[in-house]
Biopython code that builds the backbone (N, CA, C, O; Angstrom):
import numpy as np
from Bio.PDB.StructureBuilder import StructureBuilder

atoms = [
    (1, "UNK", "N", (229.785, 25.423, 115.101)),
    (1, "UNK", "CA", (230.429, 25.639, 113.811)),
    (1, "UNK", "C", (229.983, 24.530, 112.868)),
    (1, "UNK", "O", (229.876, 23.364, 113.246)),
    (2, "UNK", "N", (229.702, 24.976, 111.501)),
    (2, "UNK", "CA", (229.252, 23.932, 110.743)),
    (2, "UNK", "C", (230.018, 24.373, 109.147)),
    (2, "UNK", "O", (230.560, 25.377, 108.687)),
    (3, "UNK", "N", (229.689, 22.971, 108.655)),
    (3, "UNK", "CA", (230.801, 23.000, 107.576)),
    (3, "UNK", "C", (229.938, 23.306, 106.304)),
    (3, "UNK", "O", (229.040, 22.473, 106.180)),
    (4, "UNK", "N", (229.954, 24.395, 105.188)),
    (4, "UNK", "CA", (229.439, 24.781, 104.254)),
    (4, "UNK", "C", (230.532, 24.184, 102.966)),
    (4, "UNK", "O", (231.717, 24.484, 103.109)),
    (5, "UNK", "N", (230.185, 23.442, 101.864)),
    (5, "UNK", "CA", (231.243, 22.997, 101.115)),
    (5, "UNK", "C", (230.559, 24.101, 99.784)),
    (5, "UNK", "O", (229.430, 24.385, 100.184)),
    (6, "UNK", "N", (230.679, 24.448, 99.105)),
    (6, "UNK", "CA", (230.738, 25.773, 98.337)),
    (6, "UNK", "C", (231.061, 25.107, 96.859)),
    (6, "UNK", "O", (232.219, 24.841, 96.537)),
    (7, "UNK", "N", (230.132, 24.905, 96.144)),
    (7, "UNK", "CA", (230.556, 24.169, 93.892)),
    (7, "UNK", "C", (230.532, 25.239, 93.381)),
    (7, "UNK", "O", (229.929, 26.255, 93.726)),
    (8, "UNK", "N", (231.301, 25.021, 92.394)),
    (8, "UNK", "CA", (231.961, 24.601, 92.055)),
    (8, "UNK", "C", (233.777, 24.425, 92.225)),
    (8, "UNK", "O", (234.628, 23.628, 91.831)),
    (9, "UNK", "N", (233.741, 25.593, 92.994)),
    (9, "UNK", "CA", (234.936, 26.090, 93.657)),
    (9, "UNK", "C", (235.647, 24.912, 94.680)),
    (9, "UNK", "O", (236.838, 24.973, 94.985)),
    (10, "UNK", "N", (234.783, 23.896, 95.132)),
    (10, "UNK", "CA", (235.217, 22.750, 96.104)),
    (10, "UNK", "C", (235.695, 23.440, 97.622)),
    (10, "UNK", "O", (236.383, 22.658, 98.278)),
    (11, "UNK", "N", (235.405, 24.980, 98.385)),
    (11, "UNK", "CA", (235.112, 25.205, 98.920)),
    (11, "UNK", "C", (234.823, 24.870, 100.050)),
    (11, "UNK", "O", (233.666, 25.253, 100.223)),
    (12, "UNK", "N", (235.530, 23.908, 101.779)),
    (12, "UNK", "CA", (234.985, 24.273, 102.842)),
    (12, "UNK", "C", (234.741, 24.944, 103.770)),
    (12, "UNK", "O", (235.547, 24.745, 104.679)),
    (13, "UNK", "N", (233.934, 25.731, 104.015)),
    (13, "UNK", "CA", (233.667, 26.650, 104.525)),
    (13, "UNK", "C", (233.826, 26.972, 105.982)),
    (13, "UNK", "O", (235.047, 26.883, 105.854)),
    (14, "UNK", "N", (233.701, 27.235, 107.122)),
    (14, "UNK", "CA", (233.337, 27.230, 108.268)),
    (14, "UNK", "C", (232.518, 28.611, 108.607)),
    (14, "UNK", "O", (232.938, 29.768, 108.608)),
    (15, "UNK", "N", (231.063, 28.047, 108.927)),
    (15, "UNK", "CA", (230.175, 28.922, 109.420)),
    (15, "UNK", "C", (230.356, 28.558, 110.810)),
    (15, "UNK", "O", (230.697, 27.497, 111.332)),
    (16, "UNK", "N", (229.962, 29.996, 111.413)),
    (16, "UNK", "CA", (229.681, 29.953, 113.154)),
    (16, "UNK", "C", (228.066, 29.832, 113.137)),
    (16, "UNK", "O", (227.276, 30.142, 112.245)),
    (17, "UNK", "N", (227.864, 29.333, 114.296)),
    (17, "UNK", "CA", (226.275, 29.155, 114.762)),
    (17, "UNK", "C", (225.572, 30.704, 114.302)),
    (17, "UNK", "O", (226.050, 31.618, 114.973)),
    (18, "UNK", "N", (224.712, 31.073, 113.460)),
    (18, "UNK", "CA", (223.823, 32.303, 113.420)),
    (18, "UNK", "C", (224.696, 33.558, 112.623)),
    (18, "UNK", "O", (224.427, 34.744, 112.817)),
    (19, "UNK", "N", (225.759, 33.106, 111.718)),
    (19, "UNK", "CA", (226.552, 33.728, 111.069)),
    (19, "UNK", "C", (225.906, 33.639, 109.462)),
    (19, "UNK", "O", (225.732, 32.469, 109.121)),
    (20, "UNK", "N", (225.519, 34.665, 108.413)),
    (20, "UNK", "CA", (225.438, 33.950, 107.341)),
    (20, "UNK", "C", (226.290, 33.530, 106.692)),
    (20, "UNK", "O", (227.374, 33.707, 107.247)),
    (21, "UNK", "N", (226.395, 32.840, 105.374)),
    (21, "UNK", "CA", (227.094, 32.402, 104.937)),
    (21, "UNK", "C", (227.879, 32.955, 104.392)),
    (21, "UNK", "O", (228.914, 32.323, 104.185)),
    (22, "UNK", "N", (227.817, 34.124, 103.979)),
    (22, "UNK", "CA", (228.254, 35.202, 102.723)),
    (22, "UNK", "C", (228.905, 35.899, 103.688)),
    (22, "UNK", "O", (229.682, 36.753, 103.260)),
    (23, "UNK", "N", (228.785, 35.742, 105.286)),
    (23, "UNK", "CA", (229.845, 36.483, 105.945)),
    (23, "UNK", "C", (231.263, 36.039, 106.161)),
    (23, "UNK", "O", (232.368, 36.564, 106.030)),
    (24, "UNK", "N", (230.808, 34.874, 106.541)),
    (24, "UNK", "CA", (231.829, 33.567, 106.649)),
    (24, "UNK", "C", (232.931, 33.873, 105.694)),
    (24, "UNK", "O", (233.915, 34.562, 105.965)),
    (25, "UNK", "N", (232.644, 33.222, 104.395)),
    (25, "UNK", "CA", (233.220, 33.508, 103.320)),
    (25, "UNK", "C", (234.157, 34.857, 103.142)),
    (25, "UNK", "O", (235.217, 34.897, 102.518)),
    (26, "UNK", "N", (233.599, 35.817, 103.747)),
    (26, "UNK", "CA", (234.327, 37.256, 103.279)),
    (26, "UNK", "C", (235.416, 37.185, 104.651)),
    (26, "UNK", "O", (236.633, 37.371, 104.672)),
    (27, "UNK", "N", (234.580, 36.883, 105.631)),
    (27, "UNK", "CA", (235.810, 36.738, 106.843)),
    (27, "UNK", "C", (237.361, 36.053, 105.983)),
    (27, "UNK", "O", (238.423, 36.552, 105.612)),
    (28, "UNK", "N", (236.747, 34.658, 105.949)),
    (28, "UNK", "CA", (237.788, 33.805, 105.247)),
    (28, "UNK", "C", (238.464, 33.952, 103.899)),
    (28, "UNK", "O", (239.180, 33.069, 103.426)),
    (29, "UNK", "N", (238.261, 34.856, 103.430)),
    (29, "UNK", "CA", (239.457, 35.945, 102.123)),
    (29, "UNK", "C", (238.221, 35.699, 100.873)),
    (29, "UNK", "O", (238.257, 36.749, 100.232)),
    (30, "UNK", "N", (237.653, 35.213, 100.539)),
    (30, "UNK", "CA", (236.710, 35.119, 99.396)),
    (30, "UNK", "C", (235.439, 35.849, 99.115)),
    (30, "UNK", "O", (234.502, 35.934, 99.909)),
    (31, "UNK", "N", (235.486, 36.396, 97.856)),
    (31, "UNK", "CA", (234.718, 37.205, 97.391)),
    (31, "UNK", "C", (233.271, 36.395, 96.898)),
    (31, "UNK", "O", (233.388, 35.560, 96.001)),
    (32, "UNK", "N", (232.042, 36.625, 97.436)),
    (32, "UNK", "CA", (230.670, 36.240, 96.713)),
    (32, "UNK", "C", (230.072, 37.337, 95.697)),
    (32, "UNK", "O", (230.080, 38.557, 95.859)),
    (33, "UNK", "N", (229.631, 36.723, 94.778)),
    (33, "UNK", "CA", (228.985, 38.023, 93.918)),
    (33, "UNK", "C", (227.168, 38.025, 94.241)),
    (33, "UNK", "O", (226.132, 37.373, 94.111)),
    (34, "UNK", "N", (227.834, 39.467, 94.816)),
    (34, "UNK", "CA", (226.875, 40.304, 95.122)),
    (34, "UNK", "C", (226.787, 41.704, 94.553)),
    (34, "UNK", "O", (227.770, 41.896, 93.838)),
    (35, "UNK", "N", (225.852, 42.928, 94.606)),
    (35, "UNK", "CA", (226.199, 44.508, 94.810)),
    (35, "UNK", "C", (225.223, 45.064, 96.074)),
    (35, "UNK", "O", (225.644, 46.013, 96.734)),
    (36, "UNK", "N", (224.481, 44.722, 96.261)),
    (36, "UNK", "CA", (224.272, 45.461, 97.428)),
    (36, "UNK", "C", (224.827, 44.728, 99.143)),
    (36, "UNK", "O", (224.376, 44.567, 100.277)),
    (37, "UNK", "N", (225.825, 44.524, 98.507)),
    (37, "UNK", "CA", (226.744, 43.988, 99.769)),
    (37, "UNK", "C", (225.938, 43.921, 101.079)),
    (37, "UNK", "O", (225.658, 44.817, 101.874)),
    (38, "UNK", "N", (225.645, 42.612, 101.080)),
    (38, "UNK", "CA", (224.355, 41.961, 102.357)),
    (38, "UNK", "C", (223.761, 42.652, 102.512)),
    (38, "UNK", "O", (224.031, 43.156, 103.601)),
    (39, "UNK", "N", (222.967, 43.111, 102.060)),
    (39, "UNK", "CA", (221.038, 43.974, 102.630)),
    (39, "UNK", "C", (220.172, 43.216, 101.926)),
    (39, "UNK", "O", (219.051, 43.656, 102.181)),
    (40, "UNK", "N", (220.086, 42.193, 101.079)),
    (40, "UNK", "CA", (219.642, 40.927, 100.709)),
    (40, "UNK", "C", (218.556, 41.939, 99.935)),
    (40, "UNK", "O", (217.409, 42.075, 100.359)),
    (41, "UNK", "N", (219.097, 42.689, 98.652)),
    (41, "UNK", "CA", (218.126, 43.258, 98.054)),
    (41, "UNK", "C", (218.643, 43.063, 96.375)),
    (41, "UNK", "O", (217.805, 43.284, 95.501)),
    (42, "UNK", "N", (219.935, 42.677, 96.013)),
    (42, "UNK", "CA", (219.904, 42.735, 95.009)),
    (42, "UNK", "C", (219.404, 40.978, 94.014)),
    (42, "UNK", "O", (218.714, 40.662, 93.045)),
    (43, "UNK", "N", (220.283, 40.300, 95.039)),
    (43, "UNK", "CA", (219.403, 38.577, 94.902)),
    (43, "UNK", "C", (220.407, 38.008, 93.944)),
    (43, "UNK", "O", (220.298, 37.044, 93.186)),
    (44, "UNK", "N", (221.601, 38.983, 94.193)),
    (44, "UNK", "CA", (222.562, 38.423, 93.203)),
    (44, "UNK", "C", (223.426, 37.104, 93.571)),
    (44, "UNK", "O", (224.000, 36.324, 92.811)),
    (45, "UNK", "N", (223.328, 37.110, 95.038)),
    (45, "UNK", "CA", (223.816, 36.010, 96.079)),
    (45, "UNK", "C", (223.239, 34.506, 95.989)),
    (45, "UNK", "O", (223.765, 33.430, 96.272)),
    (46, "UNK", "N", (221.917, 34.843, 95.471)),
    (46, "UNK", "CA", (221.432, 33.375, 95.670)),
    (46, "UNK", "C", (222.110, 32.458, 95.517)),
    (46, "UNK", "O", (223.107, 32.769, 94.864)),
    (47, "UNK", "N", (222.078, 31.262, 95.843)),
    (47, "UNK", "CA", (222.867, 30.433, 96.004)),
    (47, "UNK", "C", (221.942, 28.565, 95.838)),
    (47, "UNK", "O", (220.863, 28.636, 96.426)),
    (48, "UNK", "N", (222.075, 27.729, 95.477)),
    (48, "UNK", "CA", (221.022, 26.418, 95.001)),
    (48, "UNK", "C", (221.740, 25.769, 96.343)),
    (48, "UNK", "O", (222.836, 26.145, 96.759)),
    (49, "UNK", "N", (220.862, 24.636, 97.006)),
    (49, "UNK", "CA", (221.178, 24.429, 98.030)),
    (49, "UNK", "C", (221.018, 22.495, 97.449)),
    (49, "UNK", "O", (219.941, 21.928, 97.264)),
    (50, "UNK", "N", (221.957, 22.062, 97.333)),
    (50, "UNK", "CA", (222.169, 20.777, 96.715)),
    (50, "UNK", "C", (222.214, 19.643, 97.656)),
    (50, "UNK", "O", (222.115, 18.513, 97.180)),
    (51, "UNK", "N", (222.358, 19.803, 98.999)),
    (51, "UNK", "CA", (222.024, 18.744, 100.363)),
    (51, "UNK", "C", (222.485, 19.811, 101.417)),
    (51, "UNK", "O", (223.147, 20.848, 101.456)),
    (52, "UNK", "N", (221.603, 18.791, 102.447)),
    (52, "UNK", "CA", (221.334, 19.900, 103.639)),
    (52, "UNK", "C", (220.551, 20.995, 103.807)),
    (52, "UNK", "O", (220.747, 21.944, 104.566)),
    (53, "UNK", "N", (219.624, 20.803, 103.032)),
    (53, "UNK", "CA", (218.568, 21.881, 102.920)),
    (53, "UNK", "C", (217.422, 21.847, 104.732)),
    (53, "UNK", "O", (216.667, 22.752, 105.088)),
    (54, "UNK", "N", (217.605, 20.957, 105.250)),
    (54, "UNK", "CA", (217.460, 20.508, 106.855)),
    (54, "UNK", "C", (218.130, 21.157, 107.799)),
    (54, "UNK", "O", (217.650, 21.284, 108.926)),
    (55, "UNK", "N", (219.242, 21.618, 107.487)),
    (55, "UNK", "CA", (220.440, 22.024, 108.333)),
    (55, "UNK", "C", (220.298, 23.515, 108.133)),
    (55, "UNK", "O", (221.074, 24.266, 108.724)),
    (56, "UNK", "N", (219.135, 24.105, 107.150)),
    (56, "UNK", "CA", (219.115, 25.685, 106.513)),
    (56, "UNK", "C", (218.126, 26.078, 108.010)),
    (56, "UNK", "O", (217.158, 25.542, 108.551)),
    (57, "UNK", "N", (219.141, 27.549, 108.354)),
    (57, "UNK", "CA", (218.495, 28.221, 109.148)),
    (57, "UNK", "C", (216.853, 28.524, 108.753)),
    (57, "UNK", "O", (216.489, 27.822, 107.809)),
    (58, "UNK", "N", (215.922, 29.321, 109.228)),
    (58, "UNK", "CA", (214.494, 29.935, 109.001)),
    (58, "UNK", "C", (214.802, 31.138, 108.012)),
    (58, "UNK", "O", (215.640, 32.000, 108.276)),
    (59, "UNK", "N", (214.126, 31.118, 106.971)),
    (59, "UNK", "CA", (214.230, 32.343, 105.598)),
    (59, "UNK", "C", (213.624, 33.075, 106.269)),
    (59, "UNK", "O", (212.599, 32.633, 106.789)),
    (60, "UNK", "N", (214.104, 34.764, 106.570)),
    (60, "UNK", "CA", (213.591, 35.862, 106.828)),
    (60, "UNK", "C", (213.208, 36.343, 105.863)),
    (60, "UNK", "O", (213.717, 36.146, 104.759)),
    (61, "UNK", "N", (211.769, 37.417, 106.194)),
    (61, "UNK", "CA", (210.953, 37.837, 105.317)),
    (61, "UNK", "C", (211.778, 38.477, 104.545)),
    (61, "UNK", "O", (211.757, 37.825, 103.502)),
    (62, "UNK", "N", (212.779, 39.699, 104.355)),
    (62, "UNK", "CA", (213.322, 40.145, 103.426)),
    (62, "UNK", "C", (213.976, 39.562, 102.255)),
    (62, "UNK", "O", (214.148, 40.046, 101.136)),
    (63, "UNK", "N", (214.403, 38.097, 102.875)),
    (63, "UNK", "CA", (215.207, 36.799, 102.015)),
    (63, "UNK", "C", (213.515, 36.774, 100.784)),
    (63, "UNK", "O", (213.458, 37.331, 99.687)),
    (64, "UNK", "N", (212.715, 36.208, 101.251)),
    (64, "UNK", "CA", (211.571, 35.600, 101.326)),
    (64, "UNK", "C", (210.932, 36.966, 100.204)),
    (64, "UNK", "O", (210.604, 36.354, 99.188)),
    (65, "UNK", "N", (210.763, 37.831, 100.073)),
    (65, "UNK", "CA", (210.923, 39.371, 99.435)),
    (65, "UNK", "C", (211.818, 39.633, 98.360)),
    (65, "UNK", "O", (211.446, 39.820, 97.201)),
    (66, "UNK", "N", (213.199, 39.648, 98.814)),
    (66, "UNK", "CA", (213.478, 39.361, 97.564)),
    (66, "UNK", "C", (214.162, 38.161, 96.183)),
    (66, "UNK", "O", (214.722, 38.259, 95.091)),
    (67, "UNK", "N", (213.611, 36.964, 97.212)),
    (67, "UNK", "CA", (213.456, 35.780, 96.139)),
    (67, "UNK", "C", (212.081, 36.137, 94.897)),
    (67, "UNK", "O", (212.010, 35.888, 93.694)),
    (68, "UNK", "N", (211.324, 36.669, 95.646)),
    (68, "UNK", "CA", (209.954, 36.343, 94.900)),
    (68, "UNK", "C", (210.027, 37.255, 93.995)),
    (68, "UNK", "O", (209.707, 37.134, 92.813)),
    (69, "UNK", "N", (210.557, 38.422, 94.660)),
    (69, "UNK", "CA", (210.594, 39.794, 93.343)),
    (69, "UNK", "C", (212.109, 39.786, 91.931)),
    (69, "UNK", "O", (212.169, 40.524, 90.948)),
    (70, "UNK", "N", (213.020, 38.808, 92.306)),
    (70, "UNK", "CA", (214.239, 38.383, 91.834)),
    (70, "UNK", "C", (213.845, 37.028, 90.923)),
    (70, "UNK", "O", (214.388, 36.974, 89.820)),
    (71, "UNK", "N", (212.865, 35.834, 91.326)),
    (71, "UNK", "CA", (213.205, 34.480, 90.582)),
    (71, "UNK", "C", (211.397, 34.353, 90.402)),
    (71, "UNK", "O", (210.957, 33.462, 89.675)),
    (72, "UNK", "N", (210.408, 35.334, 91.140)),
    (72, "UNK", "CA", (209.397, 34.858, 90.593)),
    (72, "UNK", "C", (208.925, 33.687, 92.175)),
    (72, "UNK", "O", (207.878, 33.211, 92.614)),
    (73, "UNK", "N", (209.817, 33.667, 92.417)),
    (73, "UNK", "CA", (208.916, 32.488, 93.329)),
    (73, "UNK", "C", (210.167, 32.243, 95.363)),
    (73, "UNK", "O", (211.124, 32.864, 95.824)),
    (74, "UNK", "N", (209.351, 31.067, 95.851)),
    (74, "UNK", "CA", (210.603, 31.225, 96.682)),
    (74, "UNK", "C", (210.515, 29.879, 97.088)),
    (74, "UNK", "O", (209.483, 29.382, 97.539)),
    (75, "UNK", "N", (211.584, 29.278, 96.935)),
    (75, "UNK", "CA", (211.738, 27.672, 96.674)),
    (75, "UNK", "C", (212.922, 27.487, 97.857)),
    (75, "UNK", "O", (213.958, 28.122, 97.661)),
    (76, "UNK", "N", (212.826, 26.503, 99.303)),
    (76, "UNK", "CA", (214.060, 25.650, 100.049)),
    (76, "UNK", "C", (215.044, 25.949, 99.541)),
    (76, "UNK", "O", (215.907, 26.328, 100.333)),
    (77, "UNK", "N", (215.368, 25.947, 98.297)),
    (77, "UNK", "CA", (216.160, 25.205, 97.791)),
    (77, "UNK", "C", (217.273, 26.349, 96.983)),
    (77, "UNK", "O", (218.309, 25.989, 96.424)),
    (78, "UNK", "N", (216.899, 27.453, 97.054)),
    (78, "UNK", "CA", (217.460, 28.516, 96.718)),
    (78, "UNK", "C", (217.044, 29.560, 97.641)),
    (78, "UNK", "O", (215.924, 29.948, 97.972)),
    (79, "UNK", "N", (218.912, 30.135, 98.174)),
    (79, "UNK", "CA", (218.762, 30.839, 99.304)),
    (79, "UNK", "C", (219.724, 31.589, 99.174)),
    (79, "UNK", "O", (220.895, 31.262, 98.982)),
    (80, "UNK", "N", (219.125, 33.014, 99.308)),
    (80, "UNK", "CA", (220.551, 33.882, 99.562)),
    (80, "UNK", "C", (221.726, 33.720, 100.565)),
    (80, "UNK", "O", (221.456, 33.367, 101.713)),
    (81, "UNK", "N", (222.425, 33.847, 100.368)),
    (81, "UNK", "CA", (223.797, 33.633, 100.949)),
    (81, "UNK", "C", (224.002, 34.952, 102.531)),
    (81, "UNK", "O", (223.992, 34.900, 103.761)),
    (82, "UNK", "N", (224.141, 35.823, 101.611)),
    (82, "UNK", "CA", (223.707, 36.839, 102.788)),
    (82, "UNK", "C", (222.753, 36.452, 103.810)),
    (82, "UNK", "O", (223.093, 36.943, 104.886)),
    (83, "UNK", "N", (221.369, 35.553, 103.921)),
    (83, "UNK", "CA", (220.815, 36.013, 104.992)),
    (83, "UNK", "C", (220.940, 34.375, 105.143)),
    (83, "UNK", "O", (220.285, 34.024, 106.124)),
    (84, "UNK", "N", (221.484, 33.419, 104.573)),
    (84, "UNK", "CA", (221.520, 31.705, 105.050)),
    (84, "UNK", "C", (222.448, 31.858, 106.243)),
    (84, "UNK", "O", (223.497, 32.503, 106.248)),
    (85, "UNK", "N", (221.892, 31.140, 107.308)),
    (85, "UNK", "CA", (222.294, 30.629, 108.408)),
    (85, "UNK", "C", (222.067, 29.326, 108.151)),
    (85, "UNK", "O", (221.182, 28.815, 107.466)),
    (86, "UNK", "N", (223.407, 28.578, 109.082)),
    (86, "UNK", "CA", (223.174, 27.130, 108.972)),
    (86, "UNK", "C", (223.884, 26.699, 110.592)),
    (86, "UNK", "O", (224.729, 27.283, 111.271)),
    (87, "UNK", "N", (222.856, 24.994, 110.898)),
    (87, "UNK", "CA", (222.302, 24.482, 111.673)),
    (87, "UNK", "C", (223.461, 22.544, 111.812)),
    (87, "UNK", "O", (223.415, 21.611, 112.615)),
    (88, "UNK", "N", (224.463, 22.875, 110.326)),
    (88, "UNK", "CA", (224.816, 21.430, 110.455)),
    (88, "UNK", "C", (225.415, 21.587, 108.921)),
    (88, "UNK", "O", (225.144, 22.646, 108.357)),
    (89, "UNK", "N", (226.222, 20.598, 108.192)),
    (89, "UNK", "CA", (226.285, 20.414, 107.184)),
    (89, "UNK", "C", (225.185, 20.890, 106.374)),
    (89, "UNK", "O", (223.998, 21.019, 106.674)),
    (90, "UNK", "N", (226.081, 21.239, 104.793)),
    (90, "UNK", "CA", (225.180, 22.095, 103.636)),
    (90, "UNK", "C", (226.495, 22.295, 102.816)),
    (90, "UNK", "O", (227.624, 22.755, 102.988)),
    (91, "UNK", "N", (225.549, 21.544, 101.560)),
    (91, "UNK", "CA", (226.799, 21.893, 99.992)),
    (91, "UNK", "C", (225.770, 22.901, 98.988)),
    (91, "UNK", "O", (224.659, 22.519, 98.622)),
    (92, "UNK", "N", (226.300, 24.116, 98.658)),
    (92, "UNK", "CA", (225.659, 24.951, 98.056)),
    (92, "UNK", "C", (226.474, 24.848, 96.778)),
    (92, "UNK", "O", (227.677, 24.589, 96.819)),
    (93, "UNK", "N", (225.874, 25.034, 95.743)),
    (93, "UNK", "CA", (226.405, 25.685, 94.411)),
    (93, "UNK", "C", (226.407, 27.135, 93.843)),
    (93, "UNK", "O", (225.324, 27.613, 94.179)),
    (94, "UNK", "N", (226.962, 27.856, 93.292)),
    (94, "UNK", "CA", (227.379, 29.653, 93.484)),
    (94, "UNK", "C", (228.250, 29.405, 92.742)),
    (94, "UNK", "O", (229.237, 28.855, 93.230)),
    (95, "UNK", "N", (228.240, 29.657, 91.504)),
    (95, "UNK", "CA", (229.490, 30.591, 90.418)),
    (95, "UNK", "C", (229.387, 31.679, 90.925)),
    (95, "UNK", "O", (228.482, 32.447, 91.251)),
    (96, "UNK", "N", (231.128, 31.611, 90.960)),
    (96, "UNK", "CA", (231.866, 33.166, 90.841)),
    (96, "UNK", "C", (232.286, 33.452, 92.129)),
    (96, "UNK", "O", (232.520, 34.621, 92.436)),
    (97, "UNK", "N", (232.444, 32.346, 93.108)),
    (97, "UNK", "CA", (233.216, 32.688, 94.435)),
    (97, "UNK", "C", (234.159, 31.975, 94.383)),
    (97, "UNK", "O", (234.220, 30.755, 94.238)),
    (98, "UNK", "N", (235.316, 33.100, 94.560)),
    (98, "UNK", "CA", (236.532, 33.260, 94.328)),
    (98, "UNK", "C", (237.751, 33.242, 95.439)),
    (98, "UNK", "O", (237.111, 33.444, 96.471)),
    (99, "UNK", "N", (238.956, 33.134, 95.785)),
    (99, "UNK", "CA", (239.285, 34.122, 96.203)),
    (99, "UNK", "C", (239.919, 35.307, 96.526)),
    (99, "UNK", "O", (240.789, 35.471, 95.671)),
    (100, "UNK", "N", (239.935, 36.417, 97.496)),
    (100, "UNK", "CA", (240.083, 37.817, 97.171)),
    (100, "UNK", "C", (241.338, 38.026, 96.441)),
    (100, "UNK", "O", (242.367, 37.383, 96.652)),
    (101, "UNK", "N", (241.134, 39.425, 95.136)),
    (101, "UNK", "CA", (242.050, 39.479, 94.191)),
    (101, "UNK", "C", (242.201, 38.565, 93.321)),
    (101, "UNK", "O", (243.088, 38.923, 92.546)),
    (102, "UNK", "N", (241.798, 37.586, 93.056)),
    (102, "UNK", "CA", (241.643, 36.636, 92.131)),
    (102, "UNK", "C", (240.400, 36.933, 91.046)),
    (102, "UNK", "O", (239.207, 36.906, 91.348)),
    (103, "UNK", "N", (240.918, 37.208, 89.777)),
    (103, "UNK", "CA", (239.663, 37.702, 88.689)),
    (103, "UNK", "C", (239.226, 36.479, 87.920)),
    (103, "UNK", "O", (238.336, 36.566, 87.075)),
]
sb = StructureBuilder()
sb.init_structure("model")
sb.init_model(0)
sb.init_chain("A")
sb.init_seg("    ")
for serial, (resi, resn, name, xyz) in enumerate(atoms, 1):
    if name == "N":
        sb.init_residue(resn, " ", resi, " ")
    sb.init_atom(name, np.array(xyz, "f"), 0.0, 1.0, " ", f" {name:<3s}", serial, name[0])
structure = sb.get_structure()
């Protein structure tokens, strides 16, 4: 289990080993903005990865797909949420995670 701290929201998270992040989160009552609810196609998830970018699981090609077709490029340092796995501590930044029922 590793601890995801989540900005602006101040957010700690608890990921399981090989869980993404964006699952975590929904387990634990909070909404990420997304629309194609994890199939890592709309890229609305991305997420800036502000320390612990070491502790970031391996980007799968679909992550890797649709960074490049979404931001133009595919940078460590921005990672969808949906397909981030994590390895150890990691503070991400993400407007607009909330939580559930909360507008």
């Amino acid at each position: 289990m590793s601890v995801v701290r989540v900005l602006p929201l101040g957010l700690d998270l608890e990921v399981a080993d090989g869980q993404p992040v964006m699952q975590a989160a929904h387990e634990a009552g909070y909404v990420w903005p997304t629309e194609c609810e994890m199939s890592a196609e709309c890229g609305l998830c991305v997420s800036i990865v502000r320390e612990g970018v070491e502790n970031c699981g391996p980007m799968p090609d679909e992550e890797q797909e649709t960074l490049q077709r979404t931001m133009g490029m595919v940078d460590p340092s921005r990672r969808l949420a949906c397909r981030l796995t994590v390895t150890g501590p990691v503070t991400l930044t993400k407007r607009g995670v909330r939580p559930e029922g909360e507008e």
